[in-house]
C-alpha positions in Angstrom: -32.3 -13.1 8.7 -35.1 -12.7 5.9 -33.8 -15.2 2.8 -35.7 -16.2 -0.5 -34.0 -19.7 -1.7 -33.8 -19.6 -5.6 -32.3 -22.3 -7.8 -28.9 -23.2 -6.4 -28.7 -19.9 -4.3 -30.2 -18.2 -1.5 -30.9 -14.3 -1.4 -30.3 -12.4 1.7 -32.9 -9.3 1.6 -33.6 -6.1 3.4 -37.1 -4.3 3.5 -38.0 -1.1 4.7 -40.4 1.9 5.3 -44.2 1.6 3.2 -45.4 2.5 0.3 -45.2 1.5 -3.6 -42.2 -0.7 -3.6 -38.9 0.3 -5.1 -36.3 -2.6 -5.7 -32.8 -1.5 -5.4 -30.4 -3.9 -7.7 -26.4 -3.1 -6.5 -23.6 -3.4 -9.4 -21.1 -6.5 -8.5 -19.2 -6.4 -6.9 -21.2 -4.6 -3.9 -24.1 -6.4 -1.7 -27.3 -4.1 -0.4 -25.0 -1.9 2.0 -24.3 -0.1 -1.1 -27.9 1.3 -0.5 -27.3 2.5 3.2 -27.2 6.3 2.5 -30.2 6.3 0.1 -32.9 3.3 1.2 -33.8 5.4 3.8 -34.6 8.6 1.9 -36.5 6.6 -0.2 -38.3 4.7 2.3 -40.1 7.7 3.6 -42.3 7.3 0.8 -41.4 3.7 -0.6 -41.4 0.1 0.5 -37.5 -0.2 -0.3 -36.0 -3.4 -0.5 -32.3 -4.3 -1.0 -30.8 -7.7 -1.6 -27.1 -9.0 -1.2 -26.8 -10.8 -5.1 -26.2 -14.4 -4.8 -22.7 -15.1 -4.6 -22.0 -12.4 -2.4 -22.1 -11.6 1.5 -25.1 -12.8 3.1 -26.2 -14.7 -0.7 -24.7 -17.9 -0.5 -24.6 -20.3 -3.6 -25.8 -23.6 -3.1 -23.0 -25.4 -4.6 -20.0 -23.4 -4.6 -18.7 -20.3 -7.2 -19.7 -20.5 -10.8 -19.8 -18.1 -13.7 -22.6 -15.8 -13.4 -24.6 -14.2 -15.8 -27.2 -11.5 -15.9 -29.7 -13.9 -17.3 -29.6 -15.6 -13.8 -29.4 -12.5 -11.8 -32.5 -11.1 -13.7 -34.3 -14.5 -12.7 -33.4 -14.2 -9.1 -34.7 -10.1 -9.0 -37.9 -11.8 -10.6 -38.1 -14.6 -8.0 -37.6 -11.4 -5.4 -40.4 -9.2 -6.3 -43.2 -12.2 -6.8 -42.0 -13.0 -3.5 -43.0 -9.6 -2.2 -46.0 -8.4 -3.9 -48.4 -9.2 -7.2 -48.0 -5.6 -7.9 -45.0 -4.1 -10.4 -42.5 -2.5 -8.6 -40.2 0.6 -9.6 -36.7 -0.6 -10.0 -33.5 1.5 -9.8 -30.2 -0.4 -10.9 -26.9 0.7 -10.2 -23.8 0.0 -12.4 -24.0 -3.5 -13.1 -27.2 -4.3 -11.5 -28.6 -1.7 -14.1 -28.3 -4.6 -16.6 -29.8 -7.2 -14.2 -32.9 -4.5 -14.4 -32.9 -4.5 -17.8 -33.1 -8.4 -17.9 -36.2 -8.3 -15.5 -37.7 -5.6 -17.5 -37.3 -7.9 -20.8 -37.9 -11.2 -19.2 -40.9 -9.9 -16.4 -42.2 -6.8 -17.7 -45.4 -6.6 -15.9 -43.1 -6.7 -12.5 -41.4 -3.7 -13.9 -43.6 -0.2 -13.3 -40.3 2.0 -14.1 -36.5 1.6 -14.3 -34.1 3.4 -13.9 -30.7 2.4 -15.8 -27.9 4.5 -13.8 -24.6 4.2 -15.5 -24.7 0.4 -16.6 -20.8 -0.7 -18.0 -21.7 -2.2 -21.2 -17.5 -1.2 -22.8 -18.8 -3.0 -25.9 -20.7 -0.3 -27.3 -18.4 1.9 -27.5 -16.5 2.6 -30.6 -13.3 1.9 -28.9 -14.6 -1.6 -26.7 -11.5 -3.0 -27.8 -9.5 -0.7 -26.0 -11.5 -0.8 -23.0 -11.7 -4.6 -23.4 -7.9 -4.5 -23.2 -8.0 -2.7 -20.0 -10.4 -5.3 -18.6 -7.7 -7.6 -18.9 -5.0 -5.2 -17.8 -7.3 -5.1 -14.7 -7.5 -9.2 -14.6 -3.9 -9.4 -14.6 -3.5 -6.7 -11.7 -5.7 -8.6 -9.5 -3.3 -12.1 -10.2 -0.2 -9.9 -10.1 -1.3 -8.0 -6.7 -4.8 -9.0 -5.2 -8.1 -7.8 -5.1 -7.6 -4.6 -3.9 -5.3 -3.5 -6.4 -7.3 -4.3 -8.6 -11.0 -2.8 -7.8 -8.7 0.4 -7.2 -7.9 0.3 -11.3 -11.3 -0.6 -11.9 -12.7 2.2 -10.1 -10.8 4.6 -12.2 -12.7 3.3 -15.1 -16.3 4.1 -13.9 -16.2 7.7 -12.4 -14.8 7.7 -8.7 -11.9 9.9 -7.5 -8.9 8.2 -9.2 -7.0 8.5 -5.3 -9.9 6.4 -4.1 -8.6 3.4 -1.8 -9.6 0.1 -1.3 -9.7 0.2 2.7 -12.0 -1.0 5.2 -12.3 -0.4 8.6 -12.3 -3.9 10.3 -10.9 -7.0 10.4 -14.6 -8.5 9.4 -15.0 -5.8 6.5 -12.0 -6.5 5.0 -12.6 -10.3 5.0 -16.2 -9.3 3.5 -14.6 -6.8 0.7 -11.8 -9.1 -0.4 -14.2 -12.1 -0.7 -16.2 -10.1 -2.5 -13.7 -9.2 -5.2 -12.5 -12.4 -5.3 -15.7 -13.9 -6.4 -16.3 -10.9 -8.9 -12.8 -10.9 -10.6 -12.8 -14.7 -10.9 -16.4 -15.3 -11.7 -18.1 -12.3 -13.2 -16.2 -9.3 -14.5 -15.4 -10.5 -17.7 -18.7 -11.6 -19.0 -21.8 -10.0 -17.1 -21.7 -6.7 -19.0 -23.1 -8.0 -21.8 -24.9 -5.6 -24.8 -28.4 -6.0 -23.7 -31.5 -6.6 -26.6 -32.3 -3.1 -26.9 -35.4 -4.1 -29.1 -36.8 -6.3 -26.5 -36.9 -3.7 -24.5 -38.4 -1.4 -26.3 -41.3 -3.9 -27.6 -41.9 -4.5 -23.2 -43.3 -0.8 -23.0 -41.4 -0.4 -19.6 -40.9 2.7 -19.0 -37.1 3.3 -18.7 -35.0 6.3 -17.6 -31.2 6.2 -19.1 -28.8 8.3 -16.0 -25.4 9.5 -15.8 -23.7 11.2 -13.2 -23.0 15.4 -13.6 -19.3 14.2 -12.7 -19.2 11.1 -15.2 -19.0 13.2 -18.4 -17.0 11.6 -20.8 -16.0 8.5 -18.6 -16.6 4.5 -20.3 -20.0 4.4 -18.1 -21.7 8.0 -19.4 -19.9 7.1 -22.6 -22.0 3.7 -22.6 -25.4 4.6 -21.1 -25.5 7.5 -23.8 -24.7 4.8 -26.6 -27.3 2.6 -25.0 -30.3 5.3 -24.2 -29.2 6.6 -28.5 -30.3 2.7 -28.8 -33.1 2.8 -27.3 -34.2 6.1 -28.8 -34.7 8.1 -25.3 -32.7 10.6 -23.9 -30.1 10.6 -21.0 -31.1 12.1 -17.9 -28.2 14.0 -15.9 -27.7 13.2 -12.3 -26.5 14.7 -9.1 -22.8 13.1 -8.3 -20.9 10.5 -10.1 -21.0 6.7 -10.2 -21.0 6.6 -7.0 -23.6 9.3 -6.4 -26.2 7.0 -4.3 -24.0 7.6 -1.7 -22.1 10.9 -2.0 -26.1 12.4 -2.6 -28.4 10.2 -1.4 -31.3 13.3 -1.0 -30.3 14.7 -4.7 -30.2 11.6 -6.6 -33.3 10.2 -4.8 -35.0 13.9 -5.7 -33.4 13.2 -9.5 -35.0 9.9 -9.6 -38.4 11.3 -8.5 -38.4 13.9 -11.0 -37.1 11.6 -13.5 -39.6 9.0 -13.1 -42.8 12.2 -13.4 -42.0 12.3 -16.6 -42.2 8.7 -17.8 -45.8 8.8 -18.4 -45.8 6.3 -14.9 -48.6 7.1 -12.7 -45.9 7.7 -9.9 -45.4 11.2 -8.2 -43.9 10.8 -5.1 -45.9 13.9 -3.6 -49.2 12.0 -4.2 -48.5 8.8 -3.3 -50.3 7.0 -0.6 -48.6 5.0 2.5 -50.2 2.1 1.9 -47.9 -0.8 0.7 -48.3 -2.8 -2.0 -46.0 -5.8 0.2 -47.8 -8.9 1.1 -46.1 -8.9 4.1 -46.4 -6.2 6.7 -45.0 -2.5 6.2 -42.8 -2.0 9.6 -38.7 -2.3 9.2 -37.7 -5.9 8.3 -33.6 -5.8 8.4 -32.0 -9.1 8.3 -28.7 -8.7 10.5 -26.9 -6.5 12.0 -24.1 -4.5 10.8 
């Protein structure tokens, strides 16, 4: 099983198919199965790679649970990629993990070719954070009152899934995985990840950056936030196939969104044109690091 050790963690990491590398960065709390329905689209064309964050799953922390912050999580996707190749690497981050891209892209900017920030849950930009803030610890005290499960139910009603949506897994071993999963994000990250990124330091990196909602997102907290951000950062939002979850309810449509999205950065990448060759150090055939 492929790991890169990083201070006080080690990062479990996927890589597939050839060609200029795309890192996939999963929103907490999910690991890189998130990525299942659309790695291999993209890895037609693209060296995809997908990572487990530390903490979580196959990522093991060196000396037990502590708070985690995106400042740490963007070092760890930087630690990835100069694992992986000298060459800067398109970036797509979902949820949460489009703030640990935007931390890379502020913090590494030559290691960032494009990003693409889908949804990211920044509450606090909203003219009514306080409220939402509020139901963040509504949702804290669910998950003390009634368990994990509850709880990331409520939460998914806050960022664009069908409000029926259950918490349920189909094995004894995924249901261990998913509840120590949520356990670790509700008592070590939820509350203090999503942080108002330095929109100025972004902009002064150059990297370009494409803001992205789900078609079915209109008017939830995470559109609500990624418009407020994208206003911010004086570029416009970019609609998207689906909803929060749209990477894997329309893996082909978002992946063709994101191509067409990323044509019009001013990016030298069009995915009709690129080459196979792989910009990865190591070789180009599947590398996947356990079974499932």
């Amino acid at each position: 099983m492929p790991v890169l050790a990083v201070p006080a963690a080690e990062l479990y990491y996927q890589v597939t198919g050839s060609g200029p590398l795309v890192l996939l960065v999963a929103g907490a709390p999910a690991d890189a199965t998130q990525f299942a329905a659309i790695a291999p689209v993209l890895a037609r064309r693209h060296t995809v790679v997908t990572y487990d964050p530390r903490g979580y799953t196959r990522s093991k922390l060196a000396n037990g649970p502590v708070e985690q912050h995106v400042g740490t999580h963007g070092d760890d996707a930087h630690r990835l990629l100069a694992a992986l190749t000298a060459e800067p690497a398109h970036v797509i981050g979902i949820g949460g993990g489009a703030l640990t891209g935007i931390e890379l892209a502020i913090r590494h900017p030559r290691q960032v070719r494009t990003l693409l920030a889908y949804e990211p849950p920044v509450m606090d930009v909203l003219d009514d954070a306080a409220s939402w803030r509020r139901c963040y610890d509504d949702i804290v005290a669910t998950y003390h009152r009634e368990g994990p499960f509850a709880a990331a139910t409520a939460l998914r009603e806050l960022t664009g899934l069908d409000p029926g949506a259950k918490c349920e897994v189909n094995t004894d071993a995924a249901a261990r995985r998913s509840r120590r999963n949520l356990r670790f994000f509700f008592e070590y990250q939820f509350t203090h990840f999503a942080h108002i990124p330095d929109m100025d330091a972004l902009r002064a990196t150059g990297v370009p950056v494409v803001w992205a909602t789900g078609s079915a997102s209109s008017g939830l907290p995470c559109h609500r936030a990624t418009v407020e951000l994208a206003r911010w950062h004086r570029e416009p939002v970019v609609g998207f196939p689906g909803d929060h979850n749209a990477i894997t309810t329309h893996p082909e449509d978002f992946a063709a969104a994101w191509c067409a999205a990323m044509s019009r950065t001013g990016s030298p990448h069009r995915l009709k044109r690129e080459t196979r060759n792989s910009t990865m150090r190591n070789s180009a055939t599947t590398r996947d690091g356990a079974a499932r």
